[in-house]
C-alpha positions in Angstrom: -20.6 -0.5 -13.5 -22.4 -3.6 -15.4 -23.2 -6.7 -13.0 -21.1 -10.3 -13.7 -23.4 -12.3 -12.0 -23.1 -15.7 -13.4 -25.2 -18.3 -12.1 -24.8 -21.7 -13.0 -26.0 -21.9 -15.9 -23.6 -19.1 -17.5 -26.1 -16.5 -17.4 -24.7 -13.1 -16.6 -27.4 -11.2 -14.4 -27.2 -6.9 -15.6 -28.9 -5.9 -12.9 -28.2 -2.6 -11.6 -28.7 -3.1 -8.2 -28.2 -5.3 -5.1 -31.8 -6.3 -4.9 -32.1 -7.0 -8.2 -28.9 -9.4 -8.7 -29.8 -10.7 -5.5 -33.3 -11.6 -7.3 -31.9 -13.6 -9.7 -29.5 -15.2 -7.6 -32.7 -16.6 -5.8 -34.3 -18.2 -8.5 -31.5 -20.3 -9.4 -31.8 -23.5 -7.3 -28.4 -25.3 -8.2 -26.5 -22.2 -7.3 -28.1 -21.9 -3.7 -27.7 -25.5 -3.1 -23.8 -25.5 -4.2 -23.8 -22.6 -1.8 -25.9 -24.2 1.2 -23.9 -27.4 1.2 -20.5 -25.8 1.0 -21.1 -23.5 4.0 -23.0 -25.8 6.2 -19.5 -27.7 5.6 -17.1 -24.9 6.6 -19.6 -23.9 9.8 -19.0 -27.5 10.9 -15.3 -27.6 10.3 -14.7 -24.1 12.0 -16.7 -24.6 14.8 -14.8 -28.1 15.9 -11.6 -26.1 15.7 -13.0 -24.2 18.6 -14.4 -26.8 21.0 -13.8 -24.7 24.1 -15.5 -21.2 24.3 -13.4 -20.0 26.7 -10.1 -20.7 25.2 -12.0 -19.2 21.9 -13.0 -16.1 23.7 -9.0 -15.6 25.0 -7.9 -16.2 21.4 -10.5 -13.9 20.0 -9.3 -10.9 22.1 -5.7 -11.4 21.7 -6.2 -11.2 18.4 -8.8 -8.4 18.2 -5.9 -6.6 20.6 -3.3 -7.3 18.3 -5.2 -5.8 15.2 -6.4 -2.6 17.3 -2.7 -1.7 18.8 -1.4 -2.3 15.1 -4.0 -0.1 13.7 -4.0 2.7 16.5 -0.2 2.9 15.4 -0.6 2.6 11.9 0.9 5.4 10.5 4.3 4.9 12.4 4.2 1.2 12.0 4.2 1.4 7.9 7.2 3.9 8.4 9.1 1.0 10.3 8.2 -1.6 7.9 9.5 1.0 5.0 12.4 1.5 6.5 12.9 -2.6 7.5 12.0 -3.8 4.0 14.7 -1.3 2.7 17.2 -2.6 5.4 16.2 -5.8 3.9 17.0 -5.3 0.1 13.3 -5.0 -0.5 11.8 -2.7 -2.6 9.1 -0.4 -1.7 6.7 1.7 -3.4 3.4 3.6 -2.0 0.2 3.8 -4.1 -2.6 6.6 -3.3 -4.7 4.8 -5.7 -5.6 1.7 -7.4 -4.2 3.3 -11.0 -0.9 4.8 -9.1 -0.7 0.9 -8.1 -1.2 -0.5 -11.6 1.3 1.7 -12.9 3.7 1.4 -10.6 3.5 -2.7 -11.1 3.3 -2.2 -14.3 6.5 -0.1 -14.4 8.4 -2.6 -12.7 7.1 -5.4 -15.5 8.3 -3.0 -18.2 11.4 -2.0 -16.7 12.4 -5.5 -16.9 11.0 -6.9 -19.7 8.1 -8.9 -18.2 5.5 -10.8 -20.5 4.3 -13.3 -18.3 3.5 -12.9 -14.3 2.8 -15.8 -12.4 0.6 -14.8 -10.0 -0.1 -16.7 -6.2 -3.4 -15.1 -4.8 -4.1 -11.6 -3.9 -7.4 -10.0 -3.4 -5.6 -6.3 -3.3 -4.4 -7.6 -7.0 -8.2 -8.3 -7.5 -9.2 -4.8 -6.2 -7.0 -2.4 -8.9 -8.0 -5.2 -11.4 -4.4 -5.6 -12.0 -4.7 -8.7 -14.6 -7.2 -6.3 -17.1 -4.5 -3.8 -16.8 -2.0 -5.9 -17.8 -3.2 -7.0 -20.6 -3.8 -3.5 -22.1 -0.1 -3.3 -21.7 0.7 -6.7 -23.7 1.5 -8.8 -19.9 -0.3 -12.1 -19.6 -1.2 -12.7 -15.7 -1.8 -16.0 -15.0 -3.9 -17.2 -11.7 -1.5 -20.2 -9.7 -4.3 -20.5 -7.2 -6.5 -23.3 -8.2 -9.8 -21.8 -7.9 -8.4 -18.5 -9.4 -7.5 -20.7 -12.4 -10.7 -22.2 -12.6 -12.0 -18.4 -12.5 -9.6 -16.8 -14.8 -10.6 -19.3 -17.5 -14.1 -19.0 -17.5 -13.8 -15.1 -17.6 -15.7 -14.5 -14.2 -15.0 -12.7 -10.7 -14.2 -14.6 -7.4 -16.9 -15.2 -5.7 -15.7 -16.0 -2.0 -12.7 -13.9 -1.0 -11.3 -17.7 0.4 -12.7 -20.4 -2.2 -13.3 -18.0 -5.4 -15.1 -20.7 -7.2 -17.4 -22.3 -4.7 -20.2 -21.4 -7.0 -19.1 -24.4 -9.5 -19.3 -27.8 -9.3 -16.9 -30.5 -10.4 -19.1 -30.8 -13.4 -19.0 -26.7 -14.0 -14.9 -27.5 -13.9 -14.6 -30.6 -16.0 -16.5 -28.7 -18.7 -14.5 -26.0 -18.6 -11.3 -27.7 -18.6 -12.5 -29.7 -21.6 -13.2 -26.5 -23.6 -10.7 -24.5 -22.5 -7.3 -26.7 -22.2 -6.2 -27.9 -25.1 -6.3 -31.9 -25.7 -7.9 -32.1 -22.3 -10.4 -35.1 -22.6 -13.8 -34.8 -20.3 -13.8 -36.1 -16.9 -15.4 -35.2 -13.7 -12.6 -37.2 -11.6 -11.4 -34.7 -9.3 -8.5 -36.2 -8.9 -7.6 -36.0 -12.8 -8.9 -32.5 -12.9 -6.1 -31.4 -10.2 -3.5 -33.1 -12.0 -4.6 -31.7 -15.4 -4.7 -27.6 -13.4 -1.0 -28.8 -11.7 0.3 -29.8 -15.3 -0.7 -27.0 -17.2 0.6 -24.5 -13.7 4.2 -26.0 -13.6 4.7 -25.1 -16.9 4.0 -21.6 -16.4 6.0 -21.8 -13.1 9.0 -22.5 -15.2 8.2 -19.6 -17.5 7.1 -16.9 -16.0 9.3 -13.6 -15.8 7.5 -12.5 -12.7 5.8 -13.7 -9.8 3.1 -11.7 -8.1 1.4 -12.0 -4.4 -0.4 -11.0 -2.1 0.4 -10.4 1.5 -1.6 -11.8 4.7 0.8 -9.9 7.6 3.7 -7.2 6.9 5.9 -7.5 10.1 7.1 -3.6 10.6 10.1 -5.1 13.8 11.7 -7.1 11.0 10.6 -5.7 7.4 8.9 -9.7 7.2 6.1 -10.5 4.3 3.9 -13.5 5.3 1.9 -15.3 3.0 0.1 -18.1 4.0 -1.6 -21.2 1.4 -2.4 -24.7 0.8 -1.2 -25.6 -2.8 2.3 -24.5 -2.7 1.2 -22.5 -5.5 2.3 -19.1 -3.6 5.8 -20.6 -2.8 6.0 -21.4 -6.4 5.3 -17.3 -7.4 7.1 -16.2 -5.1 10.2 -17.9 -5.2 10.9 -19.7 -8.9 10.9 -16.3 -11.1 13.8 -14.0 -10.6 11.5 -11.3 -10.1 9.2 -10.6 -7.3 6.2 -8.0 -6.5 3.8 -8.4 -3.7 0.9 -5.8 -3.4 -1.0 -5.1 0.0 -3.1 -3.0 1.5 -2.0 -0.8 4.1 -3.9 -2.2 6.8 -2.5 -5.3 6.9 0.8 -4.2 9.0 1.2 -5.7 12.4 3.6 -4.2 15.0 6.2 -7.2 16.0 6.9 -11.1 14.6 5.1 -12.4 17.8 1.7 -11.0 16.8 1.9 -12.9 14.0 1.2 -16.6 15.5 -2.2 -15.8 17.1 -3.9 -14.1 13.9 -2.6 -17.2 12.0 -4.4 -19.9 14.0 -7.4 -17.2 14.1 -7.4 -17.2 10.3 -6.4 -20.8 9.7 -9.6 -22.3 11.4 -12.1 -19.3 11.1 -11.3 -19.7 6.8 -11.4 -23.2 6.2 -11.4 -24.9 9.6 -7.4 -26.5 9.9 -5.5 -25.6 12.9 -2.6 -24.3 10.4 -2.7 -24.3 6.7 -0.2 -26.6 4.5 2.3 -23.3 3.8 3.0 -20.5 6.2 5.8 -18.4 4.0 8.0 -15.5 5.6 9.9 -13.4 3.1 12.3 -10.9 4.2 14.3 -10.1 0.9 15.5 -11.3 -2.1 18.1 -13.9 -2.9 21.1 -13.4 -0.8 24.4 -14.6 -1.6 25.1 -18.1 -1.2 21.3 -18.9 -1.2 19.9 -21.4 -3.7 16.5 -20.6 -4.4 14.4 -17.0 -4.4 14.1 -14.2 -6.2 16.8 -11.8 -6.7 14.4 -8.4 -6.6 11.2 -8.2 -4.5 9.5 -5.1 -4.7 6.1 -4.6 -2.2 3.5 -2.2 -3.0 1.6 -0.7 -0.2 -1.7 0.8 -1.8 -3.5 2.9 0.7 -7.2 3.1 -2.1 -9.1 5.0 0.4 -8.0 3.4 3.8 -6.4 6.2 5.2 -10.0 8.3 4.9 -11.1 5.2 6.6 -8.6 5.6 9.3 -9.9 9.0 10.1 -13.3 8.2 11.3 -12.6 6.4 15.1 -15.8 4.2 14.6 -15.0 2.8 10.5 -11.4 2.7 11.7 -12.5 -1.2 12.9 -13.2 -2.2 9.4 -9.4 -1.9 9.1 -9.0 -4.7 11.4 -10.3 -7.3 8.7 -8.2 -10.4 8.2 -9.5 -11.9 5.1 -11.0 -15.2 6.9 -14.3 -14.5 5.4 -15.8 -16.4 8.7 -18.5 -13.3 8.2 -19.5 -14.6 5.1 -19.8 -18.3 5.6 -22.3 -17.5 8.6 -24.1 -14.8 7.1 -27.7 -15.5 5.9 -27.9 -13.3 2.7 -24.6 -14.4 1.0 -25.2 -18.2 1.8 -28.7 -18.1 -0.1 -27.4 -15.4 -3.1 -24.2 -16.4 -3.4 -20.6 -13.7 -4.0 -21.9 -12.4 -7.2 -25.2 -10.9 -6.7 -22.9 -7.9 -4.3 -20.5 -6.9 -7.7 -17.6 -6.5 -5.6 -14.6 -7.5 -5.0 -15.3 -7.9 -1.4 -18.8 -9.7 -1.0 -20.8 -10.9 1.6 -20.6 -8.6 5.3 -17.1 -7.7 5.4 -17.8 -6.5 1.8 -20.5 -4.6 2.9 -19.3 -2.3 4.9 -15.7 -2.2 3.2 -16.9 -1.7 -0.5 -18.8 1.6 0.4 -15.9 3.1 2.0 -13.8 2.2 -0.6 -15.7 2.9 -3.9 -18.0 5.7 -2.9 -21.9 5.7 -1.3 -22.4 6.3 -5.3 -22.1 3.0 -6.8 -22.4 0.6 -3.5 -24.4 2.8 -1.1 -27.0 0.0 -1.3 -24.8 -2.5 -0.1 -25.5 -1.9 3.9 -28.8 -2.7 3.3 -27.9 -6.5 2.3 -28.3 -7.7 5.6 -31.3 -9.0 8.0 -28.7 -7.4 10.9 -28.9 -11.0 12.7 -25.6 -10.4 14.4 -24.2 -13.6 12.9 -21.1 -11.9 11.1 -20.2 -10.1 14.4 -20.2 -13.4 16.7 -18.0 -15.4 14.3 -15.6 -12.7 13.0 -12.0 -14.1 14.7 -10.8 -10.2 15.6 -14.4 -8.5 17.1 -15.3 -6.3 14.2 -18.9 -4.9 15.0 -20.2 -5.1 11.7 -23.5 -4.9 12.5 -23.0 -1.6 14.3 -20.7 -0.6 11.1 -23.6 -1.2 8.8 -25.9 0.7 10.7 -23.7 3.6 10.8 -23.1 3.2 6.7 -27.0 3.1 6.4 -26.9 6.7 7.6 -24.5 7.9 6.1 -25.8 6.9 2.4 -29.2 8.7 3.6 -28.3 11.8 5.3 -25.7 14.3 4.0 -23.7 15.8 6.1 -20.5 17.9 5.1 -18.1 17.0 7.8 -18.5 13.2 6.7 -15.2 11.5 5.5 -17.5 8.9 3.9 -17.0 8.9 0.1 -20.0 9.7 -1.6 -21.7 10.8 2.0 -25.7 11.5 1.2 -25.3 9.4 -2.4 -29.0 8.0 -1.6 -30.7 10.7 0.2 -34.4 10.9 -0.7 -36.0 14.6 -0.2 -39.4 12.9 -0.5 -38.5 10.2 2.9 -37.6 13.2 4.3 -40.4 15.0 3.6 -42.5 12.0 4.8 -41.0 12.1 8.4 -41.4 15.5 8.8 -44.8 14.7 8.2 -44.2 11.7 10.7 -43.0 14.2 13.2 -45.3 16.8 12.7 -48.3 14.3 13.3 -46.9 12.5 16.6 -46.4 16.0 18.0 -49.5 17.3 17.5 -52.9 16.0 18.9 -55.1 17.8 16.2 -52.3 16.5 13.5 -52.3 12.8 15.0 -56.5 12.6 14.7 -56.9 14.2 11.3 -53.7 11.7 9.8 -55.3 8.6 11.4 -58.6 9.5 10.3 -57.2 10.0 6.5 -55.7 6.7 7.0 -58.6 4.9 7.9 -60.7 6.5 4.9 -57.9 5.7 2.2 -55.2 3.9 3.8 -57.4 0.4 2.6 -58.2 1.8 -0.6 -54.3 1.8 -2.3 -53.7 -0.6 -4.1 -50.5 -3.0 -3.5 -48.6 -2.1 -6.5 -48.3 1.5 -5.7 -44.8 2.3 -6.4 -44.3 3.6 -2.6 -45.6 0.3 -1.2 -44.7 -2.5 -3.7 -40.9 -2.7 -1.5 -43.0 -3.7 1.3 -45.6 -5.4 -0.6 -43.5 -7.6 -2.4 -42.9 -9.6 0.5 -45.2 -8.6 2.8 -49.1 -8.4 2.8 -50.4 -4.8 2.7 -51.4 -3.4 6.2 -54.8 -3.0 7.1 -55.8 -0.1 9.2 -58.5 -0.5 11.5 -61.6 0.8 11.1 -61.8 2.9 14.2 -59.1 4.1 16.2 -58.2 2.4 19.1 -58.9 5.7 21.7 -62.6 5.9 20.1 -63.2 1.9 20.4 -62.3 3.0 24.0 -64.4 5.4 24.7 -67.8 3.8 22.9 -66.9 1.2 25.6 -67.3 3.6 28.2 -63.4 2.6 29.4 -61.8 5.1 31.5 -58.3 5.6 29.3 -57.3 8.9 30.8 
């Protein structure tokens, strides 16, 4: 898979790798400053919307409660929300993978003669890379959310799972807008630039055939989809076209309408720092008799895309728990100085890290645990106690070492026969005396000799100064000064 990183100048980095996107990324100043301003900002604003640590540490385990009883009942709880969302008049349709899911949406389009979707904003969508899809198949899907708009016209990814185009500036936007919309006259006023993105939206509103979204909680006690948003774009999809499909993962089922409250002040001020957002929308069927407004078919897709293999391990189960704040991300070292790109994922930054590999295979993201100093600071701000640390540890190994009864995808992907090789060596020398002499002695002799840009120190070297082995070791610089060691 080919690399979008695009920095701010419009480059698009090819890299084949983490490091090396992240290398690039690095050297482009205006893209880490965008990035350090905007999340020094959102730090601030989340960490005022949790003034008291002990009302903070209540919250946090309700909701990390919530998300573990939901997920230790997972299986039974999607049956119930099947079975309420049919009560309901809602639709439902399970996809094993993200092209089952792309058909099946695409299906629906067909079947009712669907050109243009409207669509509120869904990462799952993102994930099956539903909008490419569609337009193999002659559907135009157009992005409602206002930085997805801003994305979808300059042909790029998200690059923050919350604010997908926190990598431009109002600049960045007021050029695109100016070469992109038709008759739209420069301006850097962000005011104007909303009002241009709302004008241009409304009519497509009016338009569309279909609305798609995404889904933040499914209720399973009452068959209940809630979406939650600022613009009112969501409410817009969702409610003007006669036709409604919203796509989910399966993980994001909770077991009763009461659970819901918690996660959503827990989202609300861990994503963007508000005690609530502007739109908190609860959909439990279509247009019922009587009714003036909604859809009169919603259809929900649950795509499973590797979670239930997740599910089966006890330990990766807690990735599961996720709920899209991207808190992890905001704090996290790496992504605040490289930016959403440089990871070539859907998911960036920690949450990405350890969810990516599960989800795509060790094969193609098995470097992806590695992108992390292991600080800690994802795991103290994440709003429902996900250990992610621990969880990238864990996928660490399992790129490295094969082992067959692994449900990892892609398990052993990056196993090296030569680091193995080098500590059995490593072993065999610490374990014997005769071993441990004769290596250090080597050492000593040609340890100082290598040069830095050996290929099997230039990882270290490139950051790090070469070590320099002493001379003597330190048991014989004992010894010639007549120390007692023993």
């Amino acid at each position: 898979m080919a690399s979008n990183l695009a920095t701010a100048e419009g480059a698009v980095s090819t890299a084949p790798d983490f490091a090396a996107r992240a290398s690039v990324a690095l050297k482009d100043a205006g893209l880490r400053r965008k990035f350090r301003r905007a999340m020094d900002g959102l730090m601030t604003k989340r960490a005022a919307q949790f003034p008291d640590a002990d009302a903070w540490t209540s919250l946090r385990a309700r909701g990390s409660a919530i998300r573990r009883r939901s997920l230790a009942r997972l299986p039974e709880l999607l049956e119930q929300l099947d079975t309420r969302c049919r009560a309901n008049g809602i639709q439902v349709h399970w996809a094993e993978t993200s092209a089952d899911a792309d058909r099946i949406i695409q299906g629906i389009l067909t079947d009712h003669g669907v050109r243009t979707v409207i669509k509120g904003k869904s990462m799952v969508s993102e994930e099956i890379h539903l909008n490419d899809f569609l337009a193999r198949h002659q559907i135009s899907a157009v992005e409602s959310d206002l930085g997805e708009f801003v994305i979808q016209l300059a042909h790029e990814t998200p690059s923050h799972i919350i604010m997908p185009c926190i990598h431009k500036s109002r600049e960045d936007v007021a050029a695109l807008f100016h070469s992109q919309i038709p008759d739209q006259a420069y301006t850097d006023d962000v005011d104007a630039l909303t009002a241009t993105a709302r004008r241009v939206l409304r009519e497509q509103f009016a338009s569309a055939d279909a609305g798609l979204s995404g889904v933040n909680f499914a209720v399973a006690e009452t068959g209940t989809l809630c979406l939650v948003e600022n613009e009112g774009n969501g409410r817009l999809s969702t409610t003007l076209p006669p036709l409604h499909i919203a796509v989910m993962g399966l993980e994001k089922v909770v077991e009763r309408l009461e659970d819901v409250p918690p996660l959503l002040t827990l989202l609300t001020r861990s994503a963007t720092g508000q005690p609530i957002t502007t739109y908190v929308n609860f959909i439990s069927g279509p247009r019922r008799q009587g009714e003036q407004d909604g859809p009169h078919e919603v259809h929900l897709v649950l795509l499973d895309n590797g979670r239930t293999r997740i599910f089966g391990d006890s330990q990766l189960r807690e990735t599961l728990a996720c709920i899209r704040c991207g808190a992890c991300m905001n704090h996290c070292p790496v992504y605040t100085r490289v930016g959403g790109h440089a990871y070539d994922a859907v998911y960036p930054g920690p949450i990405g890290k350890i969810l990516t590999p599960q989800i795509n295979g060790m094969e193609t993201a098995g470097d992806l645990p590695h992108a992390s100093s292991l600080c800690g600071a994802c795991g103290e701000v994440c709003p429902v106690s996900i250990p992610i640390p621990n969880l990238l540890v864990r996928l660490r190994g399992e790129a490295a070492h094969r082992d067959p009864a692994s449900t990892v995808k892609g398990n052993g992907a990056r196993h090296s026969s030569l680091e193995d090789l080098t500590w059995r060596g490593w072993r065999l020398m610490y374990s014997i005396p005769l071993a441990y002499r004769l290596g250090t002695r080597l050492l000593t002799l040609v340890g100082n000799a290598m040069p830095a840009s050996l290929p099997m120190l230039k990882n270290w070297t490139s950051v790090r100064t070469k070590p320099q082995f002493a001379r003597q070791p330190l048991n014989v610089l004992v010894r010639s000064r007549g120390i007692d060691h023993e």
